[in-house]
N, CA, C and O atoms as a GROMACS GRO file, in nm:
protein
  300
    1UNK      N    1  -3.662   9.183  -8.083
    1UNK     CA    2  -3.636   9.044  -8.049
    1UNK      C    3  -3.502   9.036  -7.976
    1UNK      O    4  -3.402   9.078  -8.035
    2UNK      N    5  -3.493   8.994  -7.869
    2UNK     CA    6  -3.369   8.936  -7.806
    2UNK      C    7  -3.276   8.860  -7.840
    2UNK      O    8  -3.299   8.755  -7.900
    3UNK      N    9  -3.164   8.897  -7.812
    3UNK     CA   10  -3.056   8.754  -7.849
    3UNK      C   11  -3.031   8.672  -7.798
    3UNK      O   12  -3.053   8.662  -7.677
    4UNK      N   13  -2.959   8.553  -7.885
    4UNK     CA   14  -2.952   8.408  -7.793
    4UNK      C   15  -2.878   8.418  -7.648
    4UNK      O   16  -2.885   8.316  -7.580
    5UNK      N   17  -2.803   8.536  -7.589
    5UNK     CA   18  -2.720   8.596  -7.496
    5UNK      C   19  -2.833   8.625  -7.407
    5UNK      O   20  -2.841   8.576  -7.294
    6UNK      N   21  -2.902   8.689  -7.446
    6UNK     CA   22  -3.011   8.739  -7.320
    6UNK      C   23  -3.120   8.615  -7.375
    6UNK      O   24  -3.178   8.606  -7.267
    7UNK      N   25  -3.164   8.551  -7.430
    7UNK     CA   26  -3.260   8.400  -7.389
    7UNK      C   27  -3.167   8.329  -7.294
    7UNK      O   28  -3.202   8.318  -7.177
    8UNK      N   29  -3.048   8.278  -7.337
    8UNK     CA   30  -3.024   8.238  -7.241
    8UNK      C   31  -2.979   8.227  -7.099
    8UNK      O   32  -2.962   8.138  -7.015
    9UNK      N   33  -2.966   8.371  -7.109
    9UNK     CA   34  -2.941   8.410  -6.922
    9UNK      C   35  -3.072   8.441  -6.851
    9UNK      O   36  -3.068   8.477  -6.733
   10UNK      N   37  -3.206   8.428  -6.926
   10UNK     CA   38  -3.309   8.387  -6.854
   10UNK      C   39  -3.328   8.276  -6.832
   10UNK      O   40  -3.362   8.261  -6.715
   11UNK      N   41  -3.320   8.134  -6.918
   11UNK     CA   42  -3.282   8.038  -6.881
   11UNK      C   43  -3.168   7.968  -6.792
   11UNK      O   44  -3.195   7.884  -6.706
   12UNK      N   45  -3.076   8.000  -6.812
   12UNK     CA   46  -3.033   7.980  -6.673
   12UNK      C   47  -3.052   8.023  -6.621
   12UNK      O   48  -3.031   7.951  -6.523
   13UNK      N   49  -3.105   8.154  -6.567
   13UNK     CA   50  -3.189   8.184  -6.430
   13UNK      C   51  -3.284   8.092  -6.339
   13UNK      O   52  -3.300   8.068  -6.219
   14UNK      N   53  -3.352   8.044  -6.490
   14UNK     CA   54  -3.451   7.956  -6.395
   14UNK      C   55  -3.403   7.867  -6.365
   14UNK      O   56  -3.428   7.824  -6.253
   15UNK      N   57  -3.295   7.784  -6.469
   15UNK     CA   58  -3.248   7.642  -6.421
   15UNK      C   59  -3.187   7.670  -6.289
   15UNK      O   60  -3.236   7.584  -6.216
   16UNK      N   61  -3.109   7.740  -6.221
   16UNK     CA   62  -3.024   7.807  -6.129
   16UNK      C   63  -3.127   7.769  -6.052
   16UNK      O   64  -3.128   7.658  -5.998
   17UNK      N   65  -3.230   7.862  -6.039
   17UNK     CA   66  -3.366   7.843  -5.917
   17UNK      C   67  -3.414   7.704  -5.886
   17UNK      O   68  -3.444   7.664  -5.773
   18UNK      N   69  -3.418   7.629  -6.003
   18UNK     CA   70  -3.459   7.491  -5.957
   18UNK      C   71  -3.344   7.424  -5.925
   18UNK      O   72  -3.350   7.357  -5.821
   19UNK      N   73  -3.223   7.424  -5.997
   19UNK     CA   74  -3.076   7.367  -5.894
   19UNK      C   75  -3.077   7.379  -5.766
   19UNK      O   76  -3.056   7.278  -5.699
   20UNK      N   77  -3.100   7.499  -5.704
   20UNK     CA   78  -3.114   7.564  -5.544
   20UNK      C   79  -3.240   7.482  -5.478
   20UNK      O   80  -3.217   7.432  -5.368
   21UNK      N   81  -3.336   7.468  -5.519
   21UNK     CA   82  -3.405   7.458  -5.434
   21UNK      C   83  -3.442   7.317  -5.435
   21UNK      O   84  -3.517   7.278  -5.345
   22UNK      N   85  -3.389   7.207  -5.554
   22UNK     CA   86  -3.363   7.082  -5.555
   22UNK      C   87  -3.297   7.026  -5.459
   22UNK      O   88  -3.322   6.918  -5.405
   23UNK      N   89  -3.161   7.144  -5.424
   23UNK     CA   90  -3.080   7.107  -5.324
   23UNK      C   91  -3.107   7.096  -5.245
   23UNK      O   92  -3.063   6.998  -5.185
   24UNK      N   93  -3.184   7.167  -5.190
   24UNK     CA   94  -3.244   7.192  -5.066
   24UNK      C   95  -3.376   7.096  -4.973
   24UNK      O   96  -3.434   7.122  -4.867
   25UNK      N   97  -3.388   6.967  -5.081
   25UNK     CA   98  -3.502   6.935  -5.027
   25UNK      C   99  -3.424   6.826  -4.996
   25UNK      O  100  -3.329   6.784  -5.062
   26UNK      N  101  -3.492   6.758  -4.836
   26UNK     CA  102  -3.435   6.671  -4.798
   26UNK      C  103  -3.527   6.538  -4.807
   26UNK      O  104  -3.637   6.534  -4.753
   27UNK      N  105  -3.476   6.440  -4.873
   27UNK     CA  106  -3.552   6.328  -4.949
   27UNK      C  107  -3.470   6.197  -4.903
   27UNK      O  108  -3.361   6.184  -4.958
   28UNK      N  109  -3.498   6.125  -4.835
   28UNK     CA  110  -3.435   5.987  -4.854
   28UNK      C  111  -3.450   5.878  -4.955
   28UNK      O  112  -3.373   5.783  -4.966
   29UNK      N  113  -3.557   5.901  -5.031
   29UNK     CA  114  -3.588   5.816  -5.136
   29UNK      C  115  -3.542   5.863  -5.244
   29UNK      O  116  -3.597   5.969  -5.275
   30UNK      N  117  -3.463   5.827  -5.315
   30UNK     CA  118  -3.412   5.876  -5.480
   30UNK      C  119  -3.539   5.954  -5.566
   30UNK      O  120  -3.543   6.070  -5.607
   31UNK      N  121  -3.660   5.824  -5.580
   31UNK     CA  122  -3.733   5.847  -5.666
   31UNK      C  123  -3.815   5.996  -5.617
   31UNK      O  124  -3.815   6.098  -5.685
   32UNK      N  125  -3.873   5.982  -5.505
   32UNK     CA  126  -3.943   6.100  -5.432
   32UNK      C  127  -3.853   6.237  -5.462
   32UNK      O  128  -3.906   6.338  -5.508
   33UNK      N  129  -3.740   6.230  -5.438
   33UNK     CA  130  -3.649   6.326  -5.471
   33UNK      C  131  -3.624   6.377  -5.582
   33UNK      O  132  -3.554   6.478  -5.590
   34UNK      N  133  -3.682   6.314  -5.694
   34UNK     CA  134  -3.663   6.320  -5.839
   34UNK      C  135  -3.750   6.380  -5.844
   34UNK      O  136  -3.723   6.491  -5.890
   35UNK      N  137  -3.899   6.358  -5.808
   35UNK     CA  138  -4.047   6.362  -5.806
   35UNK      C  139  -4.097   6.516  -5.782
   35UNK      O  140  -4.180   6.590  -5.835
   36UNK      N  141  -3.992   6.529  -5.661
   36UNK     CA  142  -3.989   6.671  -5.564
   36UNK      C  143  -3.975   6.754  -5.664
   36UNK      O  144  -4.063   6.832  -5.700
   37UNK      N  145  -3.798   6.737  -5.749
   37UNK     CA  146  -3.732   6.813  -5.794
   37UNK      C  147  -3.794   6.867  -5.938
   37UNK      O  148  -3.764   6.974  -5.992
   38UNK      N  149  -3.901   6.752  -5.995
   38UNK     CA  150  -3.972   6.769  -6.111
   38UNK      C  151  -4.079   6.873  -6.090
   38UNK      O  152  -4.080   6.970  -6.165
   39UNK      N  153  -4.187   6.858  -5.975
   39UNK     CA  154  -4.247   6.929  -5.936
   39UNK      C  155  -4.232   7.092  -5.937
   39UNK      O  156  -4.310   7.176  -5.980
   40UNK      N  157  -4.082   7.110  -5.866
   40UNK     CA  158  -3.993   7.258  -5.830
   40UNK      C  159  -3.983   7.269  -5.977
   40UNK      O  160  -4.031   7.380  -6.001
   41UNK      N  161  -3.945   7.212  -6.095
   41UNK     CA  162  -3.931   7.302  -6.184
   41UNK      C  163  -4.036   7.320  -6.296
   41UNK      O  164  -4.002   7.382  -6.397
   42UNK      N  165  -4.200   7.253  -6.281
   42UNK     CA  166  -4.272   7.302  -6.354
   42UNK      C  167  -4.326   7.421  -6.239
   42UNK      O  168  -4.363   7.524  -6.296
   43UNK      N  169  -4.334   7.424  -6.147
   43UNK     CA  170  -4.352   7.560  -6.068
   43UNK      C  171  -4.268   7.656  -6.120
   43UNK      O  172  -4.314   7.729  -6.208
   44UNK      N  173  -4.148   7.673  -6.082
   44UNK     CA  174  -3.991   7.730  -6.172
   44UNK      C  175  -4.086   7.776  -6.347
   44UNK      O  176  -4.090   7.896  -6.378
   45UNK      N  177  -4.127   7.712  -6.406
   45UNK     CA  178  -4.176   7.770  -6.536
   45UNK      C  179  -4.276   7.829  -6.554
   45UNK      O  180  -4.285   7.927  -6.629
   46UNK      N  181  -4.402   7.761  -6.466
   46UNK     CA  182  -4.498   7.827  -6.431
   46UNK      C  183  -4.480   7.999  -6.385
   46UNK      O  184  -4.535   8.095  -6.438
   47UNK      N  185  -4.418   7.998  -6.312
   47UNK     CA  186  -4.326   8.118  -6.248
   47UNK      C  187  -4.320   8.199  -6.367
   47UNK      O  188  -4.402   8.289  -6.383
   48UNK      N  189  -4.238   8.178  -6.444
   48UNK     CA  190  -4.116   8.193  -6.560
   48UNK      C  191  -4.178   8.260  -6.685
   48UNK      O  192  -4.130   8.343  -6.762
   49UNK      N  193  -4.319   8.189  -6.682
   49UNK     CA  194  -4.385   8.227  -6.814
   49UNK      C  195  -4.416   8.349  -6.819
   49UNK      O  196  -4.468   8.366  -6.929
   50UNK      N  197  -4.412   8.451  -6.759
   50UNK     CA  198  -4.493   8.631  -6.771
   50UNK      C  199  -4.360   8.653  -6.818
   50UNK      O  200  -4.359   8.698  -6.933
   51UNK      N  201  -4.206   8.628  -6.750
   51UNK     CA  202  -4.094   8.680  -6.821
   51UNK      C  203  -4.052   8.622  -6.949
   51UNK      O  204  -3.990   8.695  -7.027
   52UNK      N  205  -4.085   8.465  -6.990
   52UNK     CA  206  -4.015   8.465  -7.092
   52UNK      C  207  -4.117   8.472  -7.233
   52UNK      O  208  -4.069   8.449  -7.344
   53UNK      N  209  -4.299   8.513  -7.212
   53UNK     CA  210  -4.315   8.564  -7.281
   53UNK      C  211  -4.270   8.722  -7.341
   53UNK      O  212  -4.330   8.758  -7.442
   54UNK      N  213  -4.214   8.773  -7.311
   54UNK     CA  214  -4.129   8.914  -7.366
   54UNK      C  215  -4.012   8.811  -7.487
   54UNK      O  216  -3.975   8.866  -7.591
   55UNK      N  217  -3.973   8.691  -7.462
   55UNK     CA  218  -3.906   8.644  -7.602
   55UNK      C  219  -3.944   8.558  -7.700
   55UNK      O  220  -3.893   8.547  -7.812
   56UNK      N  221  -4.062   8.482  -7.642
   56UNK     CA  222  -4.122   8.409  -7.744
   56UNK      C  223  -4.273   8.413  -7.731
   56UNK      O  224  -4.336   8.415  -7.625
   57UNK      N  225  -4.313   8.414  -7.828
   57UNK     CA  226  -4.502   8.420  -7.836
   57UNK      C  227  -4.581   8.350  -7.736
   57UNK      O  228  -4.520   8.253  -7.691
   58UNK      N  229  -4.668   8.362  -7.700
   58UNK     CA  230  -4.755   8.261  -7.617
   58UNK      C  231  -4.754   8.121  -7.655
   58UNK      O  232  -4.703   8.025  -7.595
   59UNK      N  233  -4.834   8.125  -7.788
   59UNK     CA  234  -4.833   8.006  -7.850
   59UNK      C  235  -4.700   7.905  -7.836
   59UNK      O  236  -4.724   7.785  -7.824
   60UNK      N  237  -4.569   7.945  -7.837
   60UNK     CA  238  -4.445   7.867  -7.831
   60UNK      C  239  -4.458   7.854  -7.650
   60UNK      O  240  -4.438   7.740  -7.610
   61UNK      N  241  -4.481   7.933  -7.567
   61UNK     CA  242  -4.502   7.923  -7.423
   61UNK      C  243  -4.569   7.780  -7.355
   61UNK      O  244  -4.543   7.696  -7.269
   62UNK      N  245  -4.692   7.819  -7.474
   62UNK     CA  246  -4.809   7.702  -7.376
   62UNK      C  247  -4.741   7.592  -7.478
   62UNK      O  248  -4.633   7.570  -7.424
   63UNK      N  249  -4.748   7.499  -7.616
   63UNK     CA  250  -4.657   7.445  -7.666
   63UNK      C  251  -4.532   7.349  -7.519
   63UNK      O  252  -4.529   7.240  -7.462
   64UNK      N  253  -4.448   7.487  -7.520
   64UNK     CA  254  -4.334   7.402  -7.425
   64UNK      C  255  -4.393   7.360  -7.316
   64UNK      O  256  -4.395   7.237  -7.312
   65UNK      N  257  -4.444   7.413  -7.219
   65UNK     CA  258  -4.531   7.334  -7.121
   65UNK      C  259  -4.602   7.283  -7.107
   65UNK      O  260  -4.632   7.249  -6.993
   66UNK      N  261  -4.682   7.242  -7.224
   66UNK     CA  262  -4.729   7.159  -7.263
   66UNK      C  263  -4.683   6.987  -7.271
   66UNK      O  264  -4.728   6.888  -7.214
   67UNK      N  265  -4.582   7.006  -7.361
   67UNK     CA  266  -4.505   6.894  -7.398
   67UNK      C  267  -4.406   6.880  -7.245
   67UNK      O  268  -4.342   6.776  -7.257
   68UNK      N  269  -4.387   6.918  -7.166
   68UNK     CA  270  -4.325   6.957  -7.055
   68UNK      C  271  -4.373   6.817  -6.947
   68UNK      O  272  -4.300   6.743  -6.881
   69UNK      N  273  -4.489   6.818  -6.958
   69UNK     CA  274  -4.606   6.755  -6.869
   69UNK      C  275  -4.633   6.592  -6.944
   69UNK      O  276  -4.674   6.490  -6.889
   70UNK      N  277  -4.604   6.608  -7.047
   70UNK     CA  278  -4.697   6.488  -7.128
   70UNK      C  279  -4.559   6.362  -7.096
   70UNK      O  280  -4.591   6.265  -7.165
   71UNK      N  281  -4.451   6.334  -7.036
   71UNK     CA  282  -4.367   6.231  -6.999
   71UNK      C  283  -4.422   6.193  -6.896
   71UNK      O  284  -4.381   6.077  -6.893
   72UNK      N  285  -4.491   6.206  -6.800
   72UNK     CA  286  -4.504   6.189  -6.678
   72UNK      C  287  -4.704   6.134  -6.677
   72UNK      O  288  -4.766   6.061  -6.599
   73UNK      N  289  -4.745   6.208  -6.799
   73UNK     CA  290  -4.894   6.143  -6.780
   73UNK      C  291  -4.912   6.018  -6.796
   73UNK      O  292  -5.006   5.970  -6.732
   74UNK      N  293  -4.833   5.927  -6.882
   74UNK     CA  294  -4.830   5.779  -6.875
   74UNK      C  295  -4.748   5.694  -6.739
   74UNK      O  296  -4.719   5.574  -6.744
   75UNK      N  297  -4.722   5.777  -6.631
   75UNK     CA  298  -4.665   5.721  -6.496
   75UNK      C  299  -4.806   5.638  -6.465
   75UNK      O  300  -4.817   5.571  -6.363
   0.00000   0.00000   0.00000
């Protein structure tokens, strides 16, 4: 099992990736920009999931992305 030192420098890895490429999108609308940036980081996890199952079980995997998604289904 890994330590909280190496969980979390995979996590910020990813947050890092979606910081960058949040930046990068050019949006004149706030909300769209938000929208964009939400998008980039369930991709970003989607991504994410083959590496950060090596620290937590599947079951805790699908779980977080799960609950990940469910703020946005009542839009």
């Amino acid at each position: 099992m890994p330590n909280a030192n190496e969980i979390m420098s995979g996590l910020t890895s990813v947050i890092s990736a979606v910081d960058i490429y949040s930046s990068r999108i050019i949006e004149s609308n706030p909300v769209n920009k938000i929208l964009t940036s939400y998008d980039a980081f369930l991709g970003a996890v989607a991504q994410g999931k083959d590496g950060i199952r090596n620290y937590l079980p599947s079951e805790e995997i699908n779980s977080l992305t799960d609950n990940i998604n469910k703020p946005l289904e009542n839009v």
